[in-house]
N, C-alpha and C positions, 0 to 999 in steps of 0.2 A: 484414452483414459476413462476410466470406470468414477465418477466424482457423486458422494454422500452429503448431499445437504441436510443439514438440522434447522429445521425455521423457514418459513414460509411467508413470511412478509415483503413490504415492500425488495429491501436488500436481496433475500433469499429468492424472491422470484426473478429478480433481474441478475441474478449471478444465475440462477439455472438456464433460463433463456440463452445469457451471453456463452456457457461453456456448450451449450447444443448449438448454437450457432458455429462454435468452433469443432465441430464434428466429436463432440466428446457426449458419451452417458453418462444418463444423470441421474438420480434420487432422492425426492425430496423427503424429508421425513417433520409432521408438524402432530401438534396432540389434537388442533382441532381441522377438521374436514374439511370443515366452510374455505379454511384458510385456500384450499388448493383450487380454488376458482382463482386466483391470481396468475395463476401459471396458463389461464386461457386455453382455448380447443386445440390448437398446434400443439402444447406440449406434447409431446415423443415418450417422455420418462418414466419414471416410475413413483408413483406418491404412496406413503405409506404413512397411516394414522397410527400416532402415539409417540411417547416418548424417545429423547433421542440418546438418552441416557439408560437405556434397557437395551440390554445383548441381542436379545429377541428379536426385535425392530429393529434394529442396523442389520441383522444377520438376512430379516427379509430385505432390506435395502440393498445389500450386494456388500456389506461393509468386507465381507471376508478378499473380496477381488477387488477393492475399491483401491486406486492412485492417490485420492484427495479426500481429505474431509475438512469441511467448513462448518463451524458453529454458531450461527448469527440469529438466533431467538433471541427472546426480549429480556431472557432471563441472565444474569451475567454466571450464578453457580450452577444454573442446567449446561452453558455454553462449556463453560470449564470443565468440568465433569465429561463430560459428553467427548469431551477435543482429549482428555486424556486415556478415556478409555477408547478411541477410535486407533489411539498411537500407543499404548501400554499394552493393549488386551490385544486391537486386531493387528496392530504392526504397520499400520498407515504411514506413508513414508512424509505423505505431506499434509498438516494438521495446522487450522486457522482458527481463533477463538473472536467472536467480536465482544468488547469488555464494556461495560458504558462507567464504570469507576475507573481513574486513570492510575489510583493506587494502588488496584490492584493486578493493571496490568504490570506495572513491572514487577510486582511479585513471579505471575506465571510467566512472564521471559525469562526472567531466570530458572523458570525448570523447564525452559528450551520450548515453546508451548508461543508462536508468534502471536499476537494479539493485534486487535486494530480497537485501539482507546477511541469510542466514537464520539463522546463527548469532547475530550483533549483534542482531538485530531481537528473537531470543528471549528472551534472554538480558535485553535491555532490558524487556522486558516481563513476565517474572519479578522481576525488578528492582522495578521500581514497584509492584506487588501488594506485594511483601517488605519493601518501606522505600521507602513512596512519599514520605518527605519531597523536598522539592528540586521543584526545576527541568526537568529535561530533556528534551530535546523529542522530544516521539513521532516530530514528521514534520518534513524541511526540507528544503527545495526544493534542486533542483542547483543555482542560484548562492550557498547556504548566505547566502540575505539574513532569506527567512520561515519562521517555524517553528511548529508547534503544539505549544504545553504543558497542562497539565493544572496549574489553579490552584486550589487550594485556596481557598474560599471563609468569611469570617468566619458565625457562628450567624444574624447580624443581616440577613442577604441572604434568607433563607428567606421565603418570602411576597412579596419583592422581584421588580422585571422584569426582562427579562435587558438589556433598553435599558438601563434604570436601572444596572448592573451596567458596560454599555458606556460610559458615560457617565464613571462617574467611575476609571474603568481608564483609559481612553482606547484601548482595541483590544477587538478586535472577539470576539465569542463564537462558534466555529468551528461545536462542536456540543456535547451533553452525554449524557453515560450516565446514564438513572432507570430502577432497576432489572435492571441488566444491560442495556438495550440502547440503541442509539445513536439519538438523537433528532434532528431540524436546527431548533434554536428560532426562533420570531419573536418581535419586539421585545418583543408582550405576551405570551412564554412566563416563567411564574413560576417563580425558582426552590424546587424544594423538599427539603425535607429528605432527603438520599443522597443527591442529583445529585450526581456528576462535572463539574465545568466545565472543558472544554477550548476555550482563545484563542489567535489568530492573535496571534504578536507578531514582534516585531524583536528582535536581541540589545541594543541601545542602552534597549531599554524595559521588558525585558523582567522587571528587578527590580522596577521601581517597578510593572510592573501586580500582580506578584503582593501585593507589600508594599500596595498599596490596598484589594485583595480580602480582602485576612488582616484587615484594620482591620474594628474593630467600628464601627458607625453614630451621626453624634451624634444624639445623643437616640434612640440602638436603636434596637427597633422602632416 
């Protein structure tokens, strides 16, 4: 994949890095120069000074053969801009916008334009470490139908399958954190003691899986 970065900062040099690392090109495009001393003597890619919202500059970027574009400057209406003409004008099949008002990312989901609310997104996620009771869901889809929450699970599931777990939720086990880091279980993954369980649910279900999970086992273990 051919990928057009917009923005050159912390985010933007470590998403270039990460997709050269993964055998993909890259281009960065920032208004100021100084910026592309982040991306260090290794970088491989292509830097291009100036706007990322000028035709011009993406077109020296590769925008026209480009896979990806990400927009993650500091600006939230350069980002925007920038992510719609990447997907409008050059036909980018895959187009990221990073938004730092939460308002108005979901204005631009709804005109199909993913966003990562970096503000909201953090904020949530200090949130949950600080008072993870509840509900809320880490991830949910632009038609706001499916979401991933984080369920706390009864003592009684320990040693239990994550099938077994599937079964009497009735939704599906997304993935789980053991030991800090993110797992993707199969049916015969056991839950154990500190797993994080995080499930696909619907809002219509989404009490009752958690209220089954909370439930101790008859006859426990």
């Amino acid at each position: 994949m051919h990928v057009v970065i917009m923005g050159c900062g912390r985010v933007g040099a470590t998403l270039a890095h990460g997709l050269e690392a993964r055998g993909h090109s890259v281009a960065v495009v920032d208004q100021n120069s100084d910026a592309f001393r982040r991306l260090g003597p290794d970088f491989a890619g292509i830097t291009v000074t100036g706007a990322g919202f000028d035709g011009e500059v993406l077109r020296q970027a590769g925008i026209q053969r480009a896979d990806a574009f990400a927009a993650v400057s500091s600006g939230d209406n350069s980002n925007i801009i920038s992510a719609r003409l990447a997907r409008e004008t050059f036909g980018v099949t895959h187009v990221a916008a990073r938004i730092y008002d939460p308002r108005r990312a979901q204005v631009y989901e709804r005109l199909g334009i993913p966003t990562v609310a970096t503000v909201r997104w953090t904020a949530d996620r200090m949130l949950r470490h600080l008072v993870p009771e509840g509900n809320e869901a880490l991830f949910r889809d632009p038609t706001s139908t499916v979401s991933i929450v984080e369920v706390p699970v009864h003592k009684d599931w320990v040693g239990r399958s994550v099938l077994a777990l599937e079964k009497t939720t009735g939704a599906r086990v997304a993935y789980l954190t053991r030991f800090g880091i993110g797992t993707l279980p199969t049916p015969s993954t056991v839950v154990q003691e500190g797993d994080q369980i995080f499930m696909l649910v619907t809002d219509d279900i989404v009490n009752a899986v958690t209220s089954a999970a909370a439930q101790p086992l008859e006859g426990g273990q």
